[in-house]
C-alpha positions in Angstrom: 33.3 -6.5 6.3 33.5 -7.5 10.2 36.7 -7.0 12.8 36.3 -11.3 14.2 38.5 -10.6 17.2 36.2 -12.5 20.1 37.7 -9.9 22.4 36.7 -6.9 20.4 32.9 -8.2 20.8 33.3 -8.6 24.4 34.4 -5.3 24.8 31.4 -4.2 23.1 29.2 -6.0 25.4 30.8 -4.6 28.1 30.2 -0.7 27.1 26.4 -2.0 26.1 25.9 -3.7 29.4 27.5 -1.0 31.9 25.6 2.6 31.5 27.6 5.3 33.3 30.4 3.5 34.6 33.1 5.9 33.7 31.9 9.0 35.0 29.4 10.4 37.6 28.4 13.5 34.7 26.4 15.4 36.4 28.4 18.5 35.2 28.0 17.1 31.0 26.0 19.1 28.8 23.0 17.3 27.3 23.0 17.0 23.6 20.6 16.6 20.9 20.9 15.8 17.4 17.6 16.4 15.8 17.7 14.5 12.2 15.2 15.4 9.4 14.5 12.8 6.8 14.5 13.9 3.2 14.8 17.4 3.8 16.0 19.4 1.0 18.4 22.4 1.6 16.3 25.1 0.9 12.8 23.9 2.1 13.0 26.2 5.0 12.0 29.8 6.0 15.9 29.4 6.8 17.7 30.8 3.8 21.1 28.7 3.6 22.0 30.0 0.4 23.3 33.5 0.1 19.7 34.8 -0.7 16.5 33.9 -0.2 14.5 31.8 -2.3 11.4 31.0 -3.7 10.8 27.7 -1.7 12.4 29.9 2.0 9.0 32.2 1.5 7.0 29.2 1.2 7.9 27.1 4.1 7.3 28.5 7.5 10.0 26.9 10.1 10.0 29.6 13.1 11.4 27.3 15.5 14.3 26.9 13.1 14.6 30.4 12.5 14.9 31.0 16.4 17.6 28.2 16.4 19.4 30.0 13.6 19.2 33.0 15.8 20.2 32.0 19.0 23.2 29.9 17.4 25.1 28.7 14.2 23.8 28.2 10.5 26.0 26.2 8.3 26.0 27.2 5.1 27.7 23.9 3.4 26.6 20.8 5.4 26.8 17.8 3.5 25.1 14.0 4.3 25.0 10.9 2.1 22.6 11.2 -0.8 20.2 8.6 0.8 19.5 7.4 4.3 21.1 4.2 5.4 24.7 5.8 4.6 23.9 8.9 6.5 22.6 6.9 9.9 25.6 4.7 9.7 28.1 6.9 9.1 26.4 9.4 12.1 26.9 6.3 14.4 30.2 5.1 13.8 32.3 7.9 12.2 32.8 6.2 9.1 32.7 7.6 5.6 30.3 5.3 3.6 33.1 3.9 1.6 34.4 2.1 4.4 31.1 0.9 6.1 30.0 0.0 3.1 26.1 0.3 4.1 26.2 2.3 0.6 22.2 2.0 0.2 19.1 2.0 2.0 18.5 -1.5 3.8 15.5 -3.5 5.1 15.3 -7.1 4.8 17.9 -9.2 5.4 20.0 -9.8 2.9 17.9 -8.4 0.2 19.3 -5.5 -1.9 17.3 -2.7 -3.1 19.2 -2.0 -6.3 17.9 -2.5 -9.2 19.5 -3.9 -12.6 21.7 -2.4 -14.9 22.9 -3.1 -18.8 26.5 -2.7 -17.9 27.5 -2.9 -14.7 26.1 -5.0 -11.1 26.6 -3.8 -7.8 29.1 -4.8 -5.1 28.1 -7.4 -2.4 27.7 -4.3 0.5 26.5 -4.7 3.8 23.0 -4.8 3.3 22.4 -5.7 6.4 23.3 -2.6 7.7 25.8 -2.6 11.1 25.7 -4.5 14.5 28.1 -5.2 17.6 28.3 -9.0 16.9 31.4 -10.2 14.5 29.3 -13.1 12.8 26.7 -10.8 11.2 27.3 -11.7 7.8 27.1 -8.6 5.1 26.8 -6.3 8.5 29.8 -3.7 9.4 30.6 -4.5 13.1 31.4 -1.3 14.9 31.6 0.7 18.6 28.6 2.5 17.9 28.2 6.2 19.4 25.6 5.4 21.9 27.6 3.3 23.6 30.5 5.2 24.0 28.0 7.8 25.5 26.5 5.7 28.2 30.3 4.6 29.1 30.8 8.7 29.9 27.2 8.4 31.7 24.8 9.5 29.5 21.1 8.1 29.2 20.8 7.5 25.4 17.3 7.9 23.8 16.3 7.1 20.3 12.9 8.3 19.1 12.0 7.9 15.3 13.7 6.3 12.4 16.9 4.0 13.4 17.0 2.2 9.4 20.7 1.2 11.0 20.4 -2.9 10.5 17.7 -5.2 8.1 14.9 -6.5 9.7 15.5 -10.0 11.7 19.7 -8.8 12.5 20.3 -7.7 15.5 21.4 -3.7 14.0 17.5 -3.5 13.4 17.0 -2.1 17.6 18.7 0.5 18.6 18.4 -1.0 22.4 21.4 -3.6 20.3 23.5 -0.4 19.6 23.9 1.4 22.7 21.3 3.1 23.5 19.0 3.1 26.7 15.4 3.9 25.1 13.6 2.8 21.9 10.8 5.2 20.4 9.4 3.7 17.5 12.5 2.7 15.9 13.0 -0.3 13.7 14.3 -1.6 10.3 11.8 0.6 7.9 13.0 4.0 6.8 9.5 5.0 6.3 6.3 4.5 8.1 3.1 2.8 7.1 1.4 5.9 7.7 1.6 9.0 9.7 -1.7 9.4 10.8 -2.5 7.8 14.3 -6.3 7.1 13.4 -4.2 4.6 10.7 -2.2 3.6 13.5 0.7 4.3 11.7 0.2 0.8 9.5 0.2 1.0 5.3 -2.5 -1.7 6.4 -5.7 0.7 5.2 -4.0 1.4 2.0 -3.1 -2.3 1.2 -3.4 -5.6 1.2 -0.4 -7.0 0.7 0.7 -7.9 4.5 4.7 -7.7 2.7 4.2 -3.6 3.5 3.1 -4.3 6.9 7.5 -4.1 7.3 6.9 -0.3 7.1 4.7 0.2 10.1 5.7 2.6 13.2 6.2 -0.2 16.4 5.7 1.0 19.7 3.4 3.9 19.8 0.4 2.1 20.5 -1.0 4.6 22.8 -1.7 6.6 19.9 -3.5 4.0 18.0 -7.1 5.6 16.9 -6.3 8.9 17.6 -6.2 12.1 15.6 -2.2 12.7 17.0 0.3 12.9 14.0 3.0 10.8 14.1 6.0 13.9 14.2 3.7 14.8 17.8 3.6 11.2 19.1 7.2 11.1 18.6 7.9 14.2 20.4 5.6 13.6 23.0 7.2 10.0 23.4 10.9 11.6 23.5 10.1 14.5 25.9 8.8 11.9 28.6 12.0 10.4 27.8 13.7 13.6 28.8 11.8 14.9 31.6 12.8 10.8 33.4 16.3 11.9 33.0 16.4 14.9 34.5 14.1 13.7 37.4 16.7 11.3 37.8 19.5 13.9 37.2 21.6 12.0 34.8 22.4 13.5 31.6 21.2 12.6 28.0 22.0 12.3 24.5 18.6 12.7 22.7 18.3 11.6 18.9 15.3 12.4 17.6 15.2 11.0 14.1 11.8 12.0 12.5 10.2 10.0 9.7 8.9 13.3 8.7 9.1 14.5 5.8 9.7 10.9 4.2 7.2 9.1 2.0 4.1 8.6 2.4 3.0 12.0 1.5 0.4 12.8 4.4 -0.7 15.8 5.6 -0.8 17.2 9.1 -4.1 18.9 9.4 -2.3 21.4 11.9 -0.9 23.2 9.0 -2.7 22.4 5.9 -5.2 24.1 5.5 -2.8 27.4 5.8 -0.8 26.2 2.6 -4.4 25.5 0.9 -5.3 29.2 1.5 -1.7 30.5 0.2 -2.6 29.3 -3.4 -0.3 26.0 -3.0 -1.7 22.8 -4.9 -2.5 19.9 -2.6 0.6 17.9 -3.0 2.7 21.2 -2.4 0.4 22.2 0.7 1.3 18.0 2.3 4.9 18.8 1.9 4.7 22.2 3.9 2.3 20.9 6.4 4.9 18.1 7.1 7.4 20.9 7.1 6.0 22.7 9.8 4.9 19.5 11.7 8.3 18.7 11.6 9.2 22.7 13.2 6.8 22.5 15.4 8.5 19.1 16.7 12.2 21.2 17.8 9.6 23.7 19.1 7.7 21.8 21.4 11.3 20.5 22.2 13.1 23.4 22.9 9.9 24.7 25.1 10.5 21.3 27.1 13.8 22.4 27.5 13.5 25.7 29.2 10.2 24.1 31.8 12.9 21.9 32.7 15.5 23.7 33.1 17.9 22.3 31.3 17.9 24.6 28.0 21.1 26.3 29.5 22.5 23.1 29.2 21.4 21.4 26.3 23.5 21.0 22.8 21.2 20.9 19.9 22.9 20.0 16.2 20.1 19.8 13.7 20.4 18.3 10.2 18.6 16.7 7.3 20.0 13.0 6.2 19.9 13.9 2.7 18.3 16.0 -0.2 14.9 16.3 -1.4 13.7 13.3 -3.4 12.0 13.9 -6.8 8.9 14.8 -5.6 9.5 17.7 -4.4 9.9 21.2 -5.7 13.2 21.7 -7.1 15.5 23.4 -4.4 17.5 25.9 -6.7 19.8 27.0 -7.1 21.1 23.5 -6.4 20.9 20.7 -8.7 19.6 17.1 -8.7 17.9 15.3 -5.8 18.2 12.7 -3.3 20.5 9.8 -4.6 22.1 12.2 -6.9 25.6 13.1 -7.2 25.1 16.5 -7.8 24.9 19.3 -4.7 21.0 18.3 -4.6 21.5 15.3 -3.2 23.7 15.7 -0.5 24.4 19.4 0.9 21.6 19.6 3.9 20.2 22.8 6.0 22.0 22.3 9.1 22.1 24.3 12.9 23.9 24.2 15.8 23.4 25.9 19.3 25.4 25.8 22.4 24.4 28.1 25.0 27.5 30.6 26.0 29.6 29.1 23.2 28.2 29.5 20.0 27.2 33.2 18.9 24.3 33.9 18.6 23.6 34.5 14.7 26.7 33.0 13.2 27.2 31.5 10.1 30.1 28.6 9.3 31.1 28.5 5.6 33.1 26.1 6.0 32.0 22.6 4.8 31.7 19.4 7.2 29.7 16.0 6.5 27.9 13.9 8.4 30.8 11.7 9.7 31.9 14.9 11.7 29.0 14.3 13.8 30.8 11.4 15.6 33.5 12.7 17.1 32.0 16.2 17.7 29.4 14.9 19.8 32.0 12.7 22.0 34.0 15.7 22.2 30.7 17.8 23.5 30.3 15.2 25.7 34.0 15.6 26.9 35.1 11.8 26.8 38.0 9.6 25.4 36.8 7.6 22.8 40.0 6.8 20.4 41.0 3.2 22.2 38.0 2.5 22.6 36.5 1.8 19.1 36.6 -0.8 17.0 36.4 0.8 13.5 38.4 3.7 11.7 36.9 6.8 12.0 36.8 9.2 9.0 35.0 12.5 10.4 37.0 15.3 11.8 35.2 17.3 15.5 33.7 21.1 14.4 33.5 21.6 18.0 36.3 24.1 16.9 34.2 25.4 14.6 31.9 25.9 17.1 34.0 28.6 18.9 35.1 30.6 16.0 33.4 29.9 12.8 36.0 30.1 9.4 34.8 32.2 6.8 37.2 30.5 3.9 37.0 27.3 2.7 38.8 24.4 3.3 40.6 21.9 1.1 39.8 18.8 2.9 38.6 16.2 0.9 34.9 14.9 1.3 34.0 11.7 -0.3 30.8 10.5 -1.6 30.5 6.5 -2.8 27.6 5.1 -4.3 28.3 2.1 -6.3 24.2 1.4 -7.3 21.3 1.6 -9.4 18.8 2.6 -8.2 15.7 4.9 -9.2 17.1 5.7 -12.1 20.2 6.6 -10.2 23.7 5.2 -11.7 26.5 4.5 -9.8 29.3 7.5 -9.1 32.0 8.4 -6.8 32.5 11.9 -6.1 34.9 14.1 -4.3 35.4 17.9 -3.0 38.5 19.7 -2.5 38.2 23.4 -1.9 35.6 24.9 -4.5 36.3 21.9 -6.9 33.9 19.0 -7.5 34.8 15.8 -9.4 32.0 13.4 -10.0 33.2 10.0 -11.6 30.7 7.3 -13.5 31.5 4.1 -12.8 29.0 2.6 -15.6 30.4 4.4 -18.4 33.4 6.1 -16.7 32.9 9.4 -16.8 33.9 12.0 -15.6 32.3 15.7 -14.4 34.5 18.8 -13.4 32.6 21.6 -11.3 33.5 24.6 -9.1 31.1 25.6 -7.0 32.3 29.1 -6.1 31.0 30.5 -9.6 28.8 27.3 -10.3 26.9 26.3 -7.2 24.2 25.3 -9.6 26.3 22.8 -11.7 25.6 24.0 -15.2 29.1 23.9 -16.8 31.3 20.8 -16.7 34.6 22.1 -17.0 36.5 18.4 -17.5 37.7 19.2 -21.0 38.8 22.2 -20.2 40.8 21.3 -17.2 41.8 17.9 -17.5 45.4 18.7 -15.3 43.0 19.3 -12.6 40.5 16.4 -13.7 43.4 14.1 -13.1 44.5 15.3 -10.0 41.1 14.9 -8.7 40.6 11.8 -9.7 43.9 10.0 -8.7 42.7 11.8 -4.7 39.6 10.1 -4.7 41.2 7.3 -6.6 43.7 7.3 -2.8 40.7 7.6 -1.0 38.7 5.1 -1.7 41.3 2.9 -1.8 42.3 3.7 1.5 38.9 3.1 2.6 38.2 0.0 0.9 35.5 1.2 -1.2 34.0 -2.0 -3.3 33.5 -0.9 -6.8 30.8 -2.2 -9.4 31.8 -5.1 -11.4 31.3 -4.5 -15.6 28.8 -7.0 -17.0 30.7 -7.4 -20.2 34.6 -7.7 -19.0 33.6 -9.4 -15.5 36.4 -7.6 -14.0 36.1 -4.9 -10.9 35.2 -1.2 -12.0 38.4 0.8 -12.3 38.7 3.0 -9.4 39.1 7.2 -10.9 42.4 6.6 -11.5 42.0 3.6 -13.7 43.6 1.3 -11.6 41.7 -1.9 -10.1 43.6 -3.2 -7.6 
């Protein structure tokens, strides 16, 4: 789905091509968002759920714990279930329904999903987004980089992009707006974390086709014992310390690979995890954990040598839940991919020195579209006329001030019209404690309400099915509204029904 006004893409160019050009800045804060890959909500020393669990005293994340302190923990975050979706819909604004990147992506136009007995998957935008309008299967957008470096920013990405297939142009982030390039590329994984690997799946196999998941850029690490979570810190603080040599301000997002297959461990921690009584594949997961902690450690310390930690924004957030492999993170159900609370609510912090209090807590739930216009607002420029797409997320920068304690009946949408690891497709939507989750294979329907069932154990949709149709004929509005492509059924040939049983 592409806007093909020629104008709109010179306009694009234009913000790409002219860094700082609006404002002189020097007074903007700096802002980071720090974005964990595949870390579940509770795998944390960070308790997000009303008590601690079993997994919070296993982890040990002291440098999110001090974050926690010295600002805001929210309590009901929410990203997509997987990865692509989540990056997008962080760059543009958009809820994955209407940027329809509604899957991970990688090579051009090749889909990931895998086949089902009764239904096959929309033609989405596999090829993830871009600035060009003759991208084809690509969302063309005013990413949020760019609008940054309009209001003077230096943007730096360092880690996992995963926002455009290889061989489109969505695939660099230098294509997207921003300034600097650490290590990102099409993969959402690495070949390997380890540097003595060189960060290549090349000692594992021989199969050059995996070579696609290897770390670019980081050849100075090449051979040596440095973990890839440290190259990519050290990489981004140089990043940092430039920019405030040269006193312009910057929007840092560090995108870790970490804790994202391939299981590796970072001999750092280990051996600590070993010694607690965890089993090996437990101990990896911790180690990368930690390695991960010790990351927004290293960073913050960076911060406050420079003298800029007065002045630096940091929102920090996971781009989905835990996938299967990892320990259960109850009371929550399902996993990565899933429809259920597992595979989209996300440990998430904010700090903002002399605005956010110190040891708050939000309760009140926002998704990862949010992050869009909050961060333009932090940055304190007009953004509205200048974008090319619809933006879905709302700013929390009011949140941000004065935390709500009740919970709000906004609607949050989830779309995820695939198969894929034994994942079906669904459609889901929140309204104030109520969760509808909707089957598009068999057409199903699931009723929750999280207040008394955060775990998801009783489907209440025969015994409310007033409220099941209300639901439904919402999300029904909303996807609609945001063009969502539904499924087509193998046997019929038509078009999924949308919740509401209605297909066009």
């Amino acid at each position: 789905m592409k806007l093909p006004d020629r104008w709109c893409g010179i306009w694009i160019a234009l913000i790409l091509l002219i860094p700082g050009s609006v404002t002189a800045a020097s007074d903007r804060p700096n802002i980071v968002f720090f974005l964990v890959d595949d870390m579940g909500w509770q795998e944390t020393s960070v308790p997000f759920h009303s008590e601690t669990t079993e997994l919070n005293r296993r982890y040990r994340t002291p440098n999110m714990e001090r974050l926690a302190a010295e600002g805001m923990k929210f309590t009901q975050a929410y990203a997509s279930a997987v990865c692509s979706p989540t990056r997008v819909s962080a760059l543009t604004g958009m809820n994955a329904a209407r940027h329809r990147v509604t899957n991970w992506t990688l090579r051009k136009n090749v889909s990931p999903d895998q086949a089902h007995p009764l239904v096959e998957p929309p033609a989405w935008n596999l090829n993830g987004v871009c600035t060009d309008a003759d991208i084809e299967r690509a969302m063309q957008v005013t990413p949020l980089p760019a609008l940054l470096r309009t209001a003077g920013y230096r943007t730096i990405h360092a880690g996992k992009a995963h926002f455009g297939a290889k061989d489109t142009p969505g695939e660099n982030p230098l294509n997207l707006g921003f300034d600097v390039n650490i290590a990102g590329h099409a993969a959402g994984g690495p070949g390997s974390y380890w540097g003595e690997n060189n960060f290549s799946a090349a000692w594992r196999s021989k199969n050059s086709a995996d070579l696609v998941w290897d770390v670019p850029g980081l050849e100075a690490y090449h051979g040596t014992k440095t973990y890839l979570t440290e190259a990519l810190t050290l990489e981004a603080i140089k990043a940092v310390e430039k920019s405030v040599a040269d006193r312009i301000p910057f929007y840092l997002y560090l995108a870790h690979y970490a804790i994202h297959a391939p299981r590796e461990k970072d001999d750092r921690f280990y051996q600590k995890y070993i010694d607690a009584g965890l089993k090996p594949t437990e101990a990896i997961i911790a180690s990368m954990v930690e390695s991960m902690d010790k990351s927004l450690g290293d960073l913050m310390a960076a911060f406050a040598r420079l003298s800029v930690a007065d002045n630096t924004i940091i929102l920090f957030m996971s781009d989905n839940g835990a996938p299967r492999d990892s320990p259960p993170n109850l009371p929550l159900r399902g996993q990565k991919l899933s429809p259920y609370e597992g595979g989209a609510r996300v440990p998430m912090l904010a700090t903002w020195p002399g605005v956010v209090k110190p040891g708050s807590i939000c309760r009140h739930p926002v998704i990862i579209e949010d992050i869009f216009p909050t961060i333009l607002e932090l940055a304190g420029t007009s953004w509205r006329e200048q974008v090319l797409q619809r933006v879905d997320g709302q700013s929390f920068v009011p949140l941000l001030k004065t935390p709500e304690e009740t919970t709000s009946d906004r609607p949050l949408v989830w779309h995820f019209p695939h198969h894929y690891a034994r994942q079906t497709p669904f459609s889901s939507i929140r309204v104030g404690e109520w969760k509808l989750i909707y089957h598009h294979a068999d057409r199903r329907m699931e009723l929750f309400n999280l207040a008394s069932d955060l775990s998801e154990k009783n489907d209440l949709a025969a015994h409310e099915p007033q409220r099941v149709r209300e639901l439904a004929a919402k999300l029904a509005a909303l996807l609609k509204d945001r063009g969502a492509q539904m499924p087509t059924d193998k046997q019929s040939g038509q078009v999924v029904p949308r919740p509401d049983g209605r297909q066009e």
